[in-house]
C-alpha positions as CSV (number, residue, x, y, z in Angstrom):
1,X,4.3,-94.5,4.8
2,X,7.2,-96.4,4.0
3,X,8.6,-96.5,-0.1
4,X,8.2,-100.3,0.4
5,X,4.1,-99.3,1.4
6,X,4.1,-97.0,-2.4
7,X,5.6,-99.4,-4.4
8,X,3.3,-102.4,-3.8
9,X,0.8,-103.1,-6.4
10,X,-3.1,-102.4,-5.9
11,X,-5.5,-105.0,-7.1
12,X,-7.7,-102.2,-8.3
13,X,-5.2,-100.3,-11.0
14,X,-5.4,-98.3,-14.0
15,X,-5.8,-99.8,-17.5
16,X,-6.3,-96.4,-19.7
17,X,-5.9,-92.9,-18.8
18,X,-8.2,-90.2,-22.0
19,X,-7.6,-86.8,-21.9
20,X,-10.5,-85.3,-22.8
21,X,-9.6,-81.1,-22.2
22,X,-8.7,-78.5,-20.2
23,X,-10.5,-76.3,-18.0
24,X,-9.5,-72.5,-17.1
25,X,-10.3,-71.9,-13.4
26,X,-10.6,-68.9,-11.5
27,X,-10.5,-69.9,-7.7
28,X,-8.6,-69.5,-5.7
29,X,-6.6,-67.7,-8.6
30,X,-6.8,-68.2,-12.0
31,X,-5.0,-71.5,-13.2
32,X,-5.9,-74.4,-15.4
33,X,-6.7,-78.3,-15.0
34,X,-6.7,-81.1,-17.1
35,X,-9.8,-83.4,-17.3
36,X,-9.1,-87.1,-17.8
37,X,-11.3,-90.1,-17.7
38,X,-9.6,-92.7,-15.5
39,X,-10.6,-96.5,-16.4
40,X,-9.5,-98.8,-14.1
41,X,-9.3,-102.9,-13.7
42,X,-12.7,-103.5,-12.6
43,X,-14.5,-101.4,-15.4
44,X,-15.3,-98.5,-13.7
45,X,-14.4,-94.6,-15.4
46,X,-14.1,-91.7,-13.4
47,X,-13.7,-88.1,-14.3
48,X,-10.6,-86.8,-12.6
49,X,-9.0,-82.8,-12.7
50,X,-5.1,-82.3,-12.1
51,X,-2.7,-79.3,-12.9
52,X,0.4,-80.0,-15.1
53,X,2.2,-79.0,-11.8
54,X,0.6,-82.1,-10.0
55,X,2.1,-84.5,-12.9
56,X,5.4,-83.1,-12.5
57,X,5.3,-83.7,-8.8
58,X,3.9,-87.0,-9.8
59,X,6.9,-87.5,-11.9
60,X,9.8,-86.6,-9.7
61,X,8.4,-88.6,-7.0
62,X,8.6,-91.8,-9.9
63,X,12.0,-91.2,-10.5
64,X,12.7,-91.2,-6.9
65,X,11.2,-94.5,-6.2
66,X,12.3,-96.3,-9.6
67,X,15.9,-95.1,-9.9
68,X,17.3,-97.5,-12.1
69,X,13.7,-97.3,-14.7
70,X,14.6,-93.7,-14.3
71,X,18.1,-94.0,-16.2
72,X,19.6,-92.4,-12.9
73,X,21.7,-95.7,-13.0
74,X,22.5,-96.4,-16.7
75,X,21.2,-93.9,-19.0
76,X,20.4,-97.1,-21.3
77,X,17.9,-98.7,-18.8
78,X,16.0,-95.6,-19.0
79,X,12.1,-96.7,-19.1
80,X,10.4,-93.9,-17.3
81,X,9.0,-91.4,-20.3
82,X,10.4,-87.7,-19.7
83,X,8.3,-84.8,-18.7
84,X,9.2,-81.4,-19.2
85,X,9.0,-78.5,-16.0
86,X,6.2,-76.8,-15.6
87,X,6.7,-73.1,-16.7
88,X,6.7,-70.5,-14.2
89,X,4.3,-67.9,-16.5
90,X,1.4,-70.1,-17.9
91,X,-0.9,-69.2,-20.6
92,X,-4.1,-70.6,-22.2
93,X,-2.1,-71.6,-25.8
94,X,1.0,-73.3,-23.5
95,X,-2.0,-75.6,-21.6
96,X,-3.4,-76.0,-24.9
97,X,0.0,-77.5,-26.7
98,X,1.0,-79.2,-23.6
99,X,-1.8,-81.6,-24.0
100,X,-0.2,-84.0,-26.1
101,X,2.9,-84.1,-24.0
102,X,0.7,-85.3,-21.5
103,X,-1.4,-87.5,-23.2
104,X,1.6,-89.5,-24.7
105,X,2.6,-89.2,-20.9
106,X,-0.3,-90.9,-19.1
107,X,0.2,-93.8,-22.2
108,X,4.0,-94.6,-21.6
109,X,3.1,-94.5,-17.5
110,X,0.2,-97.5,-17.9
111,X,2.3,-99.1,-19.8
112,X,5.2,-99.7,-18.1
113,X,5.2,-102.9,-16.1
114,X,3.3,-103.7,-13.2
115,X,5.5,-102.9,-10.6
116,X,5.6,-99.4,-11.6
117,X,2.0,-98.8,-13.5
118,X,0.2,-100.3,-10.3
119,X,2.2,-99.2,-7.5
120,X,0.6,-97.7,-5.0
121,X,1.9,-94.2,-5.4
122,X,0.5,-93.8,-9.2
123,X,-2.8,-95.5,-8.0
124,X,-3.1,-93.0,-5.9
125,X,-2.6,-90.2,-8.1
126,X,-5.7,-91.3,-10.6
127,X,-7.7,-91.9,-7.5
128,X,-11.0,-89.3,-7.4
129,X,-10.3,-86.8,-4.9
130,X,-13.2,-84.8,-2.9
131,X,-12.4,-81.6,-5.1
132,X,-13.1,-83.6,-7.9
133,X,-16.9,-84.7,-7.0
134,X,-17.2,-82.1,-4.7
135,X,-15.6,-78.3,-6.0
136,X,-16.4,-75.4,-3.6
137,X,-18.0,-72.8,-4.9
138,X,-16.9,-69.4,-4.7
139,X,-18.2,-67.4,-7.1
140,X,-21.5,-69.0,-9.3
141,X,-21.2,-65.3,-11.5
142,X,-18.1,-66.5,-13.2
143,X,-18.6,-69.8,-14.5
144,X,-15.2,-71.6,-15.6
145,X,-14.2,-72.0,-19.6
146,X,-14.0,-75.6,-20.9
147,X,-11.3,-76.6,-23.4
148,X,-12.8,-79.8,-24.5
149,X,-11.0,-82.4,-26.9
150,X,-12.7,-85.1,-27.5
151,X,-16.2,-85.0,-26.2
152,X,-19.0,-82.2,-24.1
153,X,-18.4,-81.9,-20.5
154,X,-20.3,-80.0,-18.2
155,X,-18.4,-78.5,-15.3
156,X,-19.6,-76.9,-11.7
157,X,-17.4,-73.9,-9.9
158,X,-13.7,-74.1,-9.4
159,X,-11.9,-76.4,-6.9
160,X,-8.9,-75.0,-4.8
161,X,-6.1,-76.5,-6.7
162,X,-2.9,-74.3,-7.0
163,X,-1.4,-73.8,-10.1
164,X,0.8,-72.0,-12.0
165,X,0.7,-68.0,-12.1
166,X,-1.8,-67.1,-15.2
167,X,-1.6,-64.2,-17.6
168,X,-4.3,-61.9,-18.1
169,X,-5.3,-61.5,-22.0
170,X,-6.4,-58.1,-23.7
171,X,-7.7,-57.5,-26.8
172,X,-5.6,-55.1,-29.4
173,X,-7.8,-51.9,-30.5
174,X,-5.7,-50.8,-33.4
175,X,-2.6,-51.6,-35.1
176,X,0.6,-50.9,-33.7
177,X,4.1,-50.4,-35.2
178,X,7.4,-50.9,-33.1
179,X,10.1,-47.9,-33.1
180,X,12.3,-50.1,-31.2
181,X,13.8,-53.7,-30.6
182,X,12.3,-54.1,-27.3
183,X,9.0,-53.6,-28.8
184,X,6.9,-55.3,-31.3
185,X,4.5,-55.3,-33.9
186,X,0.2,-55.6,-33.5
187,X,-2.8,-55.8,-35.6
188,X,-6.3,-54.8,-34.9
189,X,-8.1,-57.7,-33.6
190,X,-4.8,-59.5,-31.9
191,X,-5.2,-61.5,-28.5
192,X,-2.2,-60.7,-26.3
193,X,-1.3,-61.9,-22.8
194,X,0.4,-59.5,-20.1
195,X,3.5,-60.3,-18.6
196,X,4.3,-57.0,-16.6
197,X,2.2,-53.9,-16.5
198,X,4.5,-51.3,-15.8
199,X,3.3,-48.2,-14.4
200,X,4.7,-45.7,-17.0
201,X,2.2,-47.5,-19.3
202,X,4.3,-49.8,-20.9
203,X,3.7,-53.4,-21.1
204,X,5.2,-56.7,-21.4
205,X,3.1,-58.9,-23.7
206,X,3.5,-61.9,-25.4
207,X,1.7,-63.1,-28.5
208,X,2.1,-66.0,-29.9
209,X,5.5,-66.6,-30.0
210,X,6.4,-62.8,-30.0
211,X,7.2,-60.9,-26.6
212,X,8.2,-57.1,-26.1
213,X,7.1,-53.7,-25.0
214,X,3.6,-52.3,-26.1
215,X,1.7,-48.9,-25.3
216,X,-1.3,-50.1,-22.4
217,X,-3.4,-47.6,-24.2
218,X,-3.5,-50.2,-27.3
219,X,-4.9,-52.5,-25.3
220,X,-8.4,-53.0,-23.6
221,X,-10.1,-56.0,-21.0
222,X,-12.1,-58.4,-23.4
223,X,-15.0,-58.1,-20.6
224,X,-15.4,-54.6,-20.1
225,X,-13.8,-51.4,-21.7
226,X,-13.0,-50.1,-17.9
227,X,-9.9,-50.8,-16.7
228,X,-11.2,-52.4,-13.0
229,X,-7.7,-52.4,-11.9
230,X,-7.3,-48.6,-12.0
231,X,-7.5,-46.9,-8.5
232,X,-9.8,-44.5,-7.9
233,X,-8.6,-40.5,-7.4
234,X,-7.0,-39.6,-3.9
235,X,-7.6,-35.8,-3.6
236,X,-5.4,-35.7,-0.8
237,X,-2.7,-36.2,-3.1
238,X,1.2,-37.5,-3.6
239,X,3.6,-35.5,-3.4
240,X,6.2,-36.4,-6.3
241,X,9.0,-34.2,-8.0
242,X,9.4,-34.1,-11.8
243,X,12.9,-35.9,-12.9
244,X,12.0,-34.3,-17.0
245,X,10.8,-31.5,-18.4
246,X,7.2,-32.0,-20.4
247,X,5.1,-30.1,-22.7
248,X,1.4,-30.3,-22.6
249,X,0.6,-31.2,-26.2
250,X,-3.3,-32.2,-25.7
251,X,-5.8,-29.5,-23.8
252,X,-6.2,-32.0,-20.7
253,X,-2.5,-32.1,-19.7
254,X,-0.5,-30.0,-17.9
255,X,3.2,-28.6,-19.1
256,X,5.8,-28.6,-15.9
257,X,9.5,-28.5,-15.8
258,X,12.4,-29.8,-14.3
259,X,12.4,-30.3,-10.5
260,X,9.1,-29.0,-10.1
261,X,7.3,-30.5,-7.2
262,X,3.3,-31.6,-7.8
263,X,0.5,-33.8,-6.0
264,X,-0.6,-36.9,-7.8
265,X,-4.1,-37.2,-7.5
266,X,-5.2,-40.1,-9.9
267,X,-2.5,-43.2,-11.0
268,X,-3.9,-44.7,-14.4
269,X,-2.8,-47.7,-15.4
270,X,-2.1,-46.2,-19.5
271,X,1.0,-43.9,-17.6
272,X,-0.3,-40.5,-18.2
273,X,-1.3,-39.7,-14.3
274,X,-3.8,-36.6,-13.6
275,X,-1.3,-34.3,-11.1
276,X,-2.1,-30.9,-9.2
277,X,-0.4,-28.0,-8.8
278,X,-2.1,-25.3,-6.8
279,X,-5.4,-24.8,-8.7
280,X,-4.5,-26.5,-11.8
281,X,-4.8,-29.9,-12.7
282,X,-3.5,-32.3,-16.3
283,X,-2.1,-35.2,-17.1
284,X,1.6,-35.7,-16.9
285,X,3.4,-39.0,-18.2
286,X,4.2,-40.6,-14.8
287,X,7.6,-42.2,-16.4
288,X,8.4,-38.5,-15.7
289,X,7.5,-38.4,-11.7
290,X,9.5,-39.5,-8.8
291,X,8.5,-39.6,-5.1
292,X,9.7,-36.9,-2.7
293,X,12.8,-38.3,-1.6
294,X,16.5,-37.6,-1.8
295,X,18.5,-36.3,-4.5
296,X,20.6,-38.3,-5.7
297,X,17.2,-40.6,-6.4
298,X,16.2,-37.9,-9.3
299,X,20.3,-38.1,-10.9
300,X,19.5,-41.4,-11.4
301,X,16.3,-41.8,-12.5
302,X,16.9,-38.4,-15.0
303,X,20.0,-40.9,-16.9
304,X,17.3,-43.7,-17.1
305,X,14.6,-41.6,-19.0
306,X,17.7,-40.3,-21.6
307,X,16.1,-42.8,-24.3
308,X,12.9,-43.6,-23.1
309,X,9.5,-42.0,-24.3
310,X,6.1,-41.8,-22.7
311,X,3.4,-43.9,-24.2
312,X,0.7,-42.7,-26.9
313,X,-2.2,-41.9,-25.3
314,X,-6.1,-43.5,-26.0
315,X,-7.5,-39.8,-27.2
316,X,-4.0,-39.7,-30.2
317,X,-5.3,-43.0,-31.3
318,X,-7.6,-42.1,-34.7
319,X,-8.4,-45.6,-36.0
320,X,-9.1,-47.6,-32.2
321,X,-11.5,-50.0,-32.8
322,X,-13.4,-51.6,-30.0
323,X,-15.4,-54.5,-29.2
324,X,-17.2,-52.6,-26.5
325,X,-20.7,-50.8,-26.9
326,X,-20.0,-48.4,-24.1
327,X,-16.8,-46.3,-24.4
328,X,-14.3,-46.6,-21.4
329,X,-15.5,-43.5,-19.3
330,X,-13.2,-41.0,-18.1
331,X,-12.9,-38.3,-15.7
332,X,-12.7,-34.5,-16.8
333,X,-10.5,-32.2,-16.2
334,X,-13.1,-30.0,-14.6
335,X,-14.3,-32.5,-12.3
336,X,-11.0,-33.6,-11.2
337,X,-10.2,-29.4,-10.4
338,X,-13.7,-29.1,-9.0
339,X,-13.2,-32.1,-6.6
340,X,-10.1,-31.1,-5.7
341,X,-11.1,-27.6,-4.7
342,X,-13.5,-29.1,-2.9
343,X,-11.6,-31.3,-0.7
344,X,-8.9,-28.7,-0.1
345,X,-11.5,-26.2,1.0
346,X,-13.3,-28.8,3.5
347,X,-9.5,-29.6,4.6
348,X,-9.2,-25.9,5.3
349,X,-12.1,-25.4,6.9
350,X,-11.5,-28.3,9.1
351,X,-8.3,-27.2,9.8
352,X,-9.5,-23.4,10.7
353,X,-12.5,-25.5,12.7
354,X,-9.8,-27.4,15.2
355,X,-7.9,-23.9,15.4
356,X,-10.5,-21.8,16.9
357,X,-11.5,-24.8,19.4
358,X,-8.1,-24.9,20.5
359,X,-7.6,-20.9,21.3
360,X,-11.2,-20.2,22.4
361,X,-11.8,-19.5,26.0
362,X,-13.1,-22.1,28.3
363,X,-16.5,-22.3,29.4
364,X,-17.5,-22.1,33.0
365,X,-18.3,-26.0,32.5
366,X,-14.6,-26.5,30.9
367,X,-13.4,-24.7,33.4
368,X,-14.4,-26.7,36.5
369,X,-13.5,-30.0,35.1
370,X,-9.9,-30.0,37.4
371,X,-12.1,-29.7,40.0
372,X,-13.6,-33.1,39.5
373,X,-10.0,-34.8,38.8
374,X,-10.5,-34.8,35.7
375,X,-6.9,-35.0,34.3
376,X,-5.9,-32.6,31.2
377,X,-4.8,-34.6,27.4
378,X,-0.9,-34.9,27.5
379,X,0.5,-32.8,25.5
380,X,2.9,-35.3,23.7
381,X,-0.1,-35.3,21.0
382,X,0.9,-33.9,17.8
383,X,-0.6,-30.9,16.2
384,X,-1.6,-33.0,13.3
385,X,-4.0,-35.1,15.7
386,X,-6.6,-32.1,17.7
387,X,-7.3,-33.4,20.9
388,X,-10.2,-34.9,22.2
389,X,-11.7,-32.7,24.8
390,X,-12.9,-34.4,27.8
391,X,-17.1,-34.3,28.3
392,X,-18.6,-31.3,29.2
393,X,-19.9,-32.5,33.6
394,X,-22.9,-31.2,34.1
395,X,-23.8,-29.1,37.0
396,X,-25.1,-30.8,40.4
397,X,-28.9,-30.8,41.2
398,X,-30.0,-29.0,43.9
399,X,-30.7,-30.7,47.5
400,X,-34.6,-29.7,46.2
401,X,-34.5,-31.1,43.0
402,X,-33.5,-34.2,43.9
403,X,-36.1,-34.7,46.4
404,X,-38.9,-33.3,44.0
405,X,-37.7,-36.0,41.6
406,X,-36.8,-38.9,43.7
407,X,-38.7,-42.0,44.2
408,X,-40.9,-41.9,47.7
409,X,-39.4,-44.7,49.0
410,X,-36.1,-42.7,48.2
411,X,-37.9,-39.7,50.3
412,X,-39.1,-41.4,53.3
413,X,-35.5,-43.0,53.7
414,X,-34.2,-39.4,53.6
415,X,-36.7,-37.8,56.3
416,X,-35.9,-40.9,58.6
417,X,-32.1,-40.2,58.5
418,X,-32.6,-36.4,59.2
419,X,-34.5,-37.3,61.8
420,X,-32.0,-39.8,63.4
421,X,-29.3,-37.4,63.2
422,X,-31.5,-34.5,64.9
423,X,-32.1,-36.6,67.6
């Protein structure tokens, strides 16, 4: 399609673009759409859903086309209204502020004169789409949140429309004071959204117009008090080498110093990680924890930590207040050593198991099975992989057996080809 093809006018155009809302989606991702009610030339309204992104693309592509309307020319002929960029972190009071930007926005474009307003390429753009009649449906448990302006819209599931990346918002338990400039103050009651979630338990909020550093264990999901992003416990276990000395100051953690090398068995999103060594389990602030690796790793990460300080944790918090029923559930100490002893012991057992198959003496049946050709495992396998023993053959039938079991039809033909070869 040529520019010539976007720029002609369509008999059929806009007259009036309202903008009723905004609608928080969560497929495929969470982002938000506008809704707008369309009214065109021959007096018909339709309900149409675009991202902010979508007018931006909308507008670059205007500026393209109309280059002289755009002030790209001569600042002064400017007639195209400005739109500002999309921002690359999007949040619910940003779509919510943006809306008269973009109302003012859909005005100026209408009116602008006809060979702009009704070109093809803008036409287009206000024109329903499938996904607007039509929304797949991927998930009818979580219904989508209407932001509505000026009037009561009902809304099905969420159409695939990309968007721009969106935060997720917690709820503040109990008031918070900053010790430092990176950090910053919260009440009881406050709404935050999550930039970063570190995984020494600090995180990057923003609320309201504040941003800075805030313990995760201040914080809980408005749905649920469990944390469904924390990964369940892997008894197997990490190994990881402590870059700072810490002393246990609660009865579920677990002192250790310097250069002391432990398993992680559970990662929790507050930054206090349960770890194992030998028989005894705690938590243990994982700002504190490196991965096995070289040393010159631990140099650096020990000058990091020089002014850095783990997070509070939930249980030192006297005056959390929740919005939750339940409390968030958590995983004992005992359980966590009983699990582990556990696993290690069927680990053991499995290993003693692969052992005693490997030195124990072959059976007569083993024993024959290089008679039959059948070739031995190369022994390029590693020791952590047992082999996998070939199938035990089972011994031949007798000439008598055979015949006592066989089919007569089977029989007779055996009796006549005895017979041939006596004669």
């Amino acid at each position: 399609m040529t520019v010539s093809d976007l720029v002609r006018m369509e008999e059929n155009y806009v007259r009036h673009v309202e903008l009723l809302g905004f609608e928080k989606r969560l497929f495929p991702s969470q982002h938000y759409v506008y809704m707008l009610m369309v009214k065109w030339s021959d007096l018909s309204e339709k309900l149409i859903y675009r991202t902010y992104p979508a007018f931006h693309t909308l507008h670059k592509s205007l500026k393209e086309m109309f280059p002289i309307e755009a002030g790209q020319i001569e600042r002064k002929d400017r007639i195209i209204p400005k739109l500002p960029a999309p921002r690359w972190l999007d949040s619910q009071k940003s779509t919510e502020t943006r809306q008269s930007t973009l109302s003012e926005y859909c005005s100026s474009l209408i009116n602008l004169p006809p060979h702009i307003s009704r070109c093809k390429h803008l036409t287009s753009f206000f024109k329903v789409r499938p996904e607007d009649e039509n929304p797949p449906a991927p998930n009818t448990l979580k219904r989508n949140e209407n932001f509505v302006q000026s009037r009561e819209l009902a809304r099905g599931n969420a159409s695939e429309i990309s968007g721009p990346i969106i935060l997720d918002t917690y709820r503040v338990i109990a008031d918070f004071e900053k010790t430092s400039k990176h950090e910053i103050n919260l009440h009881t009651g406050d709404t935050v959204e999550i930039v970063e979630k570190n995984q020494n338990g600090w995180w990057f909020c923003q609320c309201e117009s504040k941003r800075g550093w805030v313990p995760a264990s201040y914080l809980e999901p408005l749905d649920t008090p469990e944390e469904s992003e924390d990964a369940e416990p892997n008894y197997e276990g990490e190994l990881h080498v402590t870059i700072r000395a810490y002393k246990a100051e609660q009865g579920d953690e677990i002192s250790l110093e310097l250069g002391e090398t432990i398993e992680v068995i559970h990662k929790l999103l507050d930054g206090w990680w349960v770890v194992r060594k030998g028989d005894e389990t705690g938590h243990f602030p994982s700002m504190f924890l490196q991965k096995a690796g070289k040393k010159e790793i631990y140099e650096a990460e020990r000058l990091n930590l020089q002014r850095q300080k783990p997070p509070p944790r939930r249980s030192s918090i006297s005056n959390a207040k929740s919005i939750h029923k339940k409390a968030r559930q958590r995983i004992s100490q005992d359980t966590y050593r009983r699990n582990s002893r556990r696993y290690l012991q069927q680990k053991g057992s499995h290993r003693t198991e692969n052992r005693n198959l490997k030195n124990a003496p072959k059976s007569p049946l083993r024993e024959r099975k290089n008679q039959d050709n059948i070739p031995e495992q190369s022994g390029s396998n590693s020791e952590s992989e047992p082999k996998k023993e070939a199938p035990i053959i089972p011994p031949r039938p007798s000439a008598e057996l055979i015949m006592e079991r066989c089919s007569d039809r089977t029989r007779k033909r055996v009796s006549i080809h005895k017979s041939e070869i006596k004669t």
